[in-house]
C-alpha positions in Angstrom: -19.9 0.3 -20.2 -22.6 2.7 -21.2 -24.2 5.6 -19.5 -27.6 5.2 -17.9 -27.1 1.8 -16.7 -29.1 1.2 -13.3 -26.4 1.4 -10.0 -25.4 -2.3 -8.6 -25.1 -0.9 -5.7 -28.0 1.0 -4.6 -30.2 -0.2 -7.2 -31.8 3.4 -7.6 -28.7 5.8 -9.3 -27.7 5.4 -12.8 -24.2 5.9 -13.9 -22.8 8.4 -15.6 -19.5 9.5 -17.1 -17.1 11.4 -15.5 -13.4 12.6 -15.6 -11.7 13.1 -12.4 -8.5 12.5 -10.4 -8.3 9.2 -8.1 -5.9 7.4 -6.6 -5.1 3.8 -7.7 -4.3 0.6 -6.4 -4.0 3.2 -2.5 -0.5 4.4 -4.5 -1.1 6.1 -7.5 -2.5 9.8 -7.8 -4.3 9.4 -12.0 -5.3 12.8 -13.0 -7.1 11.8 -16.0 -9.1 8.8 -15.0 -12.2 8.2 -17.4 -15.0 6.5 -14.6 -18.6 6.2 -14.5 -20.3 7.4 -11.1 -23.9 6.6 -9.9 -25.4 9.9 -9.2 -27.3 8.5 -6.6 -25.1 7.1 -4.1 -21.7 8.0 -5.7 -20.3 4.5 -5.9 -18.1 4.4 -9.4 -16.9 1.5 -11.6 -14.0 1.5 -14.0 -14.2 0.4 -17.2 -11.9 -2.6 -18.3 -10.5 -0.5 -21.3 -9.9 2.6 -19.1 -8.1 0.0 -16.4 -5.5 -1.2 -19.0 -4.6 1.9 -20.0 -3.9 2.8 -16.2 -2.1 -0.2 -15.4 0.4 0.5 -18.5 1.2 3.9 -17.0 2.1 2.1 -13.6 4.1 -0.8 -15.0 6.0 2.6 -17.1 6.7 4.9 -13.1 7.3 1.3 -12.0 10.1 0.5 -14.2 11.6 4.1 -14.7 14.9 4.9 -12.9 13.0 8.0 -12.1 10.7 6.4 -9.8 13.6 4.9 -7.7 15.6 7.8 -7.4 12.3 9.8 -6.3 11.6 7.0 -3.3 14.8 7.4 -2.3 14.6 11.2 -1.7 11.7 10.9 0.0 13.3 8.6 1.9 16.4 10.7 2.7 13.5 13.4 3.5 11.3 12.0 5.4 8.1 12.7 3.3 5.3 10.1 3.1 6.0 7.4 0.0 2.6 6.3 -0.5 1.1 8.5 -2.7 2.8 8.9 -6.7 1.3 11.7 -9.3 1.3 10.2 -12.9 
């Protein structure tokens, strides 16, 4: 995707590059995420490219011991397990 492209959503914003955190898939906290934003309405898309890259960091936390010994102290600790920082 390209910069300047008209919004698909309200049809009057353009969207524009931006580098922010957001959470993925309503689990995973991405710190680096590469979107583009209309900055009209504020409606964002993410590019395929910037997707896969995402998705291989998941499928990494996903399959780490790491990650299941984390759930389970939060577990043992009572402290929410929805939300995971990569």
């Amino acid at each position: 995707m390209r910069e300047n492209v008209e919004c698909v959503m309200c049809e009057k914003g353009e969207y524009k590059e931006v580098h922010k955190t957001e959470i993925f898939l309503d689990k995973y906290l991405i710190e680096d995420a590469h979107l583009y934003e209309c900055d009209t309405c504020g409606s964002d898309v993410i590019p395929q490219e910037e997707n896969r890259r995402i998705m291989e960091k998941v499928k990494k936390l996903e399959n780490s011991a790491l990650h299941r010994l984390m759930n389970k102290v939060k577990s043992w600790l009572f402290l929410p397990s929805k939300i995971q920082i990569l």
